[in-house]
N, C-alpha and C positions, 0 to 999 in steps of 0.2 A: 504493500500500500504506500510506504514512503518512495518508493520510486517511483511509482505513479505518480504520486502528486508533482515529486520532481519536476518530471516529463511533463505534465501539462502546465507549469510553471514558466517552461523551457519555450513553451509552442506558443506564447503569448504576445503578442505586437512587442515593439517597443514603444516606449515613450516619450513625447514631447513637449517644450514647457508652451505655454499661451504667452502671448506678447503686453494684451491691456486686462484690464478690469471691466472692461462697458458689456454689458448683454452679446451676447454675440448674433451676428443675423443669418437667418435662413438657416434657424436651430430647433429642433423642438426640444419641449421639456420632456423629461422623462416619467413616467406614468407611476413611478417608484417616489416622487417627492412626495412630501407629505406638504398640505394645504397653505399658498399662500409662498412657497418656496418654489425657485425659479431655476434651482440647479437641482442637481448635474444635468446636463443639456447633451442634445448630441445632432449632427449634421447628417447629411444626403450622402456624406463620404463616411458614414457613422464613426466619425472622431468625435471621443466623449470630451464634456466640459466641466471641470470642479472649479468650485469658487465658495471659501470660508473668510468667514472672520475672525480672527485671532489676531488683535491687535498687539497683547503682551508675548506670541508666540516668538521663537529664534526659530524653529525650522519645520514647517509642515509638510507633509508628503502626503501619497496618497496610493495606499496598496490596491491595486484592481488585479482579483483575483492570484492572489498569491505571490506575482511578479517583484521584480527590481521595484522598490516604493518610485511612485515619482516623484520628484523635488518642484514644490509650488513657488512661484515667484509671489513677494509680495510688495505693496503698492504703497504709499506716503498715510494712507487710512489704517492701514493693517489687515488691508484685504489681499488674500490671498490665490492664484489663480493657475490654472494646469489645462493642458490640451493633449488628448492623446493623437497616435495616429489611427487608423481606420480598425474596429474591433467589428468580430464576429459578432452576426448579431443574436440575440437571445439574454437571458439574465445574467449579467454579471454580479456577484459579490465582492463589494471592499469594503475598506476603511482606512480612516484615518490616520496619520501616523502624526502627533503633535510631540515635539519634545523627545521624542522618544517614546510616546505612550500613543498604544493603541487602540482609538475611540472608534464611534459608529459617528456617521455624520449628521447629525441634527437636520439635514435637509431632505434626506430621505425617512424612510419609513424602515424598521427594525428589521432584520430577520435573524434565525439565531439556528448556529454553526457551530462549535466548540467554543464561541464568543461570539454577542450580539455585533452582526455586521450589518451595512449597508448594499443598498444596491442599486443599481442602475439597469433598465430594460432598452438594449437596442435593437428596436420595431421589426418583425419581419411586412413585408407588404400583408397583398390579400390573402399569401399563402398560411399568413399566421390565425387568417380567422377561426378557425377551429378549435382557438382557447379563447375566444373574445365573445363577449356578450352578443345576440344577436337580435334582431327586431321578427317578432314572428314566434320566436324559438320561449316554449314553455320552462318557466325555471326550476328547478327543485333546489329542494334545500340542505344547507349543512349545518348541522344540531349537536353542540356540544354536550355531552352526556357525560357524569359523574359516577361512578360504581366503584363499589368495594372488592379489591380482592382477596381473597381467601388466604390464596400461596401465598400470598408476600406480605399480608397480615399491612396494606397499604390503601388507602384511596387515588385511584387513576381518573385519570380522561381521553375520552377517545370522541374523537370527531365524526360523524356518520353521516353522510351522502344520501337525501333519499329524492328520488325522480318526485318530480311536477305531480304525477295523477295517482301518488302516494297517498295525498292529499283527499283525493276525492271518489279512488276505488279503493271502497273500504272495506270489501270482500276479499281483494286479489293480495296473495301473496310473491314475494320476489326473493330470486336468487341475490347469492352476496360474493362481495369482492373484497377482499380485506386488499389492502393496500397500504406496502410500508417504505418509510422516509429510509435515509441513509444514513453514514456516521457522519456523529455531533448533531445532528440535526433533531427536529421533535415533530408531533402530529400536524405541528398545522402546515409543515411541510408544503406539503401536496395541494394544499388549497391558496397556501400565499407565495407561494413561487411555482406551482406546476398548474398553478388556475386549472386542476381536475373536475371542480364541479360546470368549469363551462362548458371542457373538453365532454364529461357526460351529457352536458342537456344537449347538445349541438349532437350529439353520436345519436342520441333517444328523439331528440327533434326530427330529425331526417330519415327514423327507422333503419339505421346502420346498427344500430346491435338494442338488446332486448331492454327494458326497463330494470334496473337493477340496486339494490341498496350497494353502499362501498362504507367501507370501517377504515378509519386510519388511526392508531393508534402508536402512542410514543415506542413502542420494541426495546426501549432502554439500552437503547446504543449514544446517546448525549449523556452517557454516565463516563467517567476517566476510562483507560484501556489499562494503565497497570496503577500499582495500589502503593503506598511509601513503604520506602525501603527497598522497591522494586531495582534491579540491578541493570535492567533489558525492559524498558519504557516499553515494548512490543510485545512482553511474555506473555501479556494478558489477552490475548487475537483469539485464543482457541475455544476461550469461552464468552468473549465477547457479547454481550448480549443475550445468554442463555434462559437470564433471569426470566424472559418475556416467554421463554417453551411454554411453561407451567400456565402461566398468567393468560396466554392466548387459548391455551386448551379447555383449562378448570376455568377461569373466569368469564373470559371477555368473549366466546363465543357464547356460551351458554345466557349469557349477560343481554346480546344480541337478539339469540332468539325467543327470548322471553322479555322484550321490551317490543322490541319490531315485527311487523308479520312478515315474515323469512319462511322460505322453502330448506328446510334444515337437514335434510340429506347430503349426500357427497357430491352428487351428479348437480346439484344447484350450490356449488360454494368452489370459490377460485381465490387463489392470491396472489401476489406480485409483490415485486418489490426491488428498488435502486440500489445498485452500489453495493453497502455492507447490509441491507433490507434483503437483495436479492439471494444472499449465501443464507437467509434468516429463513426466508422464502423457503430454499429448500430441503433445510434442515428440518421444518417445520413440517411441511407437506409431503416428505418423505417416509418422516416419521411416524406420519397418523395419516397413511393414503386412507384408512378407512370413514375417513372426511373431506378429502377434497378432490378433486377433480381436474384441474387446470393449474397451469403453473405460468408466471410470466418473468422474467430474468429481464433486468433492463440495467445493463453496465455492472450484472451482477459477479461478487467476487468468489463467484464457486472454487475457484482456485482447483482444479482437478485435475491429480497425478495420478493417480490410481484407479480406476473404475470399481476395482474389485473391493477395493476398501473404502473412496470414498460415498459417504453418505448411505454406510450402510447395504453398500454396495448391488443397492438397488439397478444401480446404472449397467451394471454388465448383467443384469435379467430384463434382457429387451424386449422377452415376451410379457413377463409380467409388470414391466413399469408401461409398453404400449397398450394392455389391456383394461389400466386404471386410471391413465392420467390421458382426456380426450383430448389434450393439448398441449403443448408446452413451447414458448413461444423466446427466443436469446435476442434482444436489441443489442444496439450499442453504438457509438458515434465513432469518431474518427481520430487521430493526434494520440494513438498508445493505450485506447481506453478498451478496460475490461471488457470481454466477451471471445474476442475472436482465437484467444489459447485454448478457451472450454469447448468451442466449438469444433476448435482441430481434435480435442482430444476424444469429442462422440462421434468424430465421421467415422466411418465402417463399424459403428458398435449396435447398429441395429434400433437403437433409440432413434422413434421420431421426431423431429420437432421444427420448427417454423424458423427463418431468422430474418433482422431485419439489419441495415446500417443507415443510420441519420445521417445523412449528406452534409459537410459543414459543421457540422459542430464535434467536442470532443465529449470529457466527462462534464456534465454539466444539465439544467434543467431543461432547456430544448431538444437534447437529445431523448429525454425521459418523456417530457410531455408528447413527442411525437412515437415512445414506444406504447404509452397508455393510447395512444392513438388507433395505433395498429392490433393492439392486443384484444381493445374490449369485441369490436367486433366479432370475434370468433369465440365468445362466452356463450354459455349455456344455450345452444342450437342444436 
């Protein structure tokens, strides 16, 4: 995982300083500021724009997405100002670098990573509408839900997705989609960086895939990966996130289908999930195939040496993992990112499954938003 991040550290523009202070023209703002703020900005050439105020500051920078910080020029006011060169478009995360200390920037809107960051959204055209609110298109809603668990003797929250005519068929029961964030990250994930409940009404608006409730819940991977005293800050990978097996099984499904009308068999229940979600994904649905049915891997870190041992070794019984899982579906983007070593390693092993590659982007939430894209479609059919 730290080479990864290297790597896509590596693959990031470079950067360059802005010359004045004044608005800049034939810019828009970005859809990430929060109300009444007019940065970060970005062009037709999508070079983004930062502009702070720190008057008492000696040195701001400004980290976009992991990179070389860049060094902000600042003005006789104490305003401070940066210009990138041309970035891919999709969400980026940064922040701030004042002094030495690493903030989120007061001009956008929070999101939160191993530390609360910032972010910037560089617009795709029309091809992006498929996360974007539409006129016509029915909304459903997502409902924050409070419940006790058992195993961990803790109070959680989990975010729940439910279509438009949830609402008003109050007969009809629906199948379910658990859906999980990545590392450092938390539930609301998927709704404030992967805009999923659009990507759903706009999929359910159009009759591209079934009416469906979706779960996202924290997985407890924004907990530390090793503990003090740790010698090997990485030793803790292996269990990473385990604490959520229990929690997903004993509580939060059962939690699910006794709040929500849900079709609670295997044949109606799919999960997915990004990144360090996606090895969560299949550690989980491997584990208890006698409840799920579909699997979705989107830049997931299966990390797969062995067939025969990993995960149970489900993977080298190609008759029985094709006879219980009606789907299983490997995204992933471009620039070193997870997928395409798992997929070398199931060609000729007899397991079926789907794959896709986001054109243009690397590890990152456009790649993911365009795998929730491609995957729901092929749910419960």
């Amino acid at each position: 995982m730290k080479k990864l991040l290297i790597l896509l550290a590596l693959a990031q523009p470079s950067l360059l300083l802005a010359q004045n202070n004044d608005l800049p023209e034939n810019t828009k703002r970005s859809s990430t500021c929060v109300p009444e703020s007019d940065f970060p900005r970005y062009d037709d050439q999508h070079c983004a724009y930062f502009k702070v105020t720190a008057p008492d500051a000696h040195k701001v920078q400004v980290a976009v997405a992991g990179i070389q910080p860049l060094d902000l020029q600042k003005d006789s006011l104490g305003v401070w100002t940066g210009k990138t060169t041309p970035l891919p478009v999709g969400l980026h995360y940064y922040s701030l670098v004042i002094d030495g200390a690493l903030v989120p920037d007061p001009s956008t809107y929070t999101y939160f990573t191993n530390h609360p960051v910032s972010g910037i959204e560089i617009e795709e055209g029309e091809e992006g509408n498929y996360y974007r609110p539409q006129l016509g298109i029915a909304k459903g809603q997502v409902r924050s839900v409070q419940y006790y668990a058992e195993s961990t003797k803790e109070w959680r929250r989990a975010l729940v997705y439910t279509p438009a005519e949830y609402e008003t068929n109050s007969k009809k029961r629906y199948p379910v989609l658990y859906l999980q964030h990545g590392m450092s990250e938390d539930e609301t994930s998927w709704t404030r960086a992967g805009l999923m409940h659009n990507i759903m009404d706009n999929l359910i608006g159009a009759k591209e895939c079934v009416p469906m409730i979706v779960v996202m819940e924290s997985g407890d991977i924004n907990r530390p990966v090793s503990k003090p005293g740790d010698t090997n800050p990485f030793a803790g990978f292996a269990d990473f996130g385990k604490t959520f097996y229990e929690v997903m099984i004993q509580d939060l499904i059962p939690m699910i289908d006794k709040t929500f009308r849900t079709k609670t068999d295997r044949d109606h229940r799919a999960m997915a999930g990004l990144s360090w979600g996606g090895r969560q994904t299949m550690e989980i649905v491997t584990s208890n195939i006698d409840k799920f049915s579909y699997i979705g891997d989107f830049s997931g870190a299966l990390l797969l040496q062995n067939l025969k041992e990993d995960f149970g070794g489900i993977l080298s019984r190609p008759d029985e993992f094709n006879s219980k899982i009606h789907y299983f579906f490997i995204g992933y983007g471009g620039a070193g990112d997870l997928g395409p070593s798992d997929i070398k390693a199931l060609e000729g092993s007899g397991i079926k499954f789907d794959t896709y590659e986001s054109p243009g982007t690397a590890h990152e939430f456009l790649t993911w938003r365009r795998c929730l894209r491609k995957f729901v479609p092929n749910l419960f059919k």
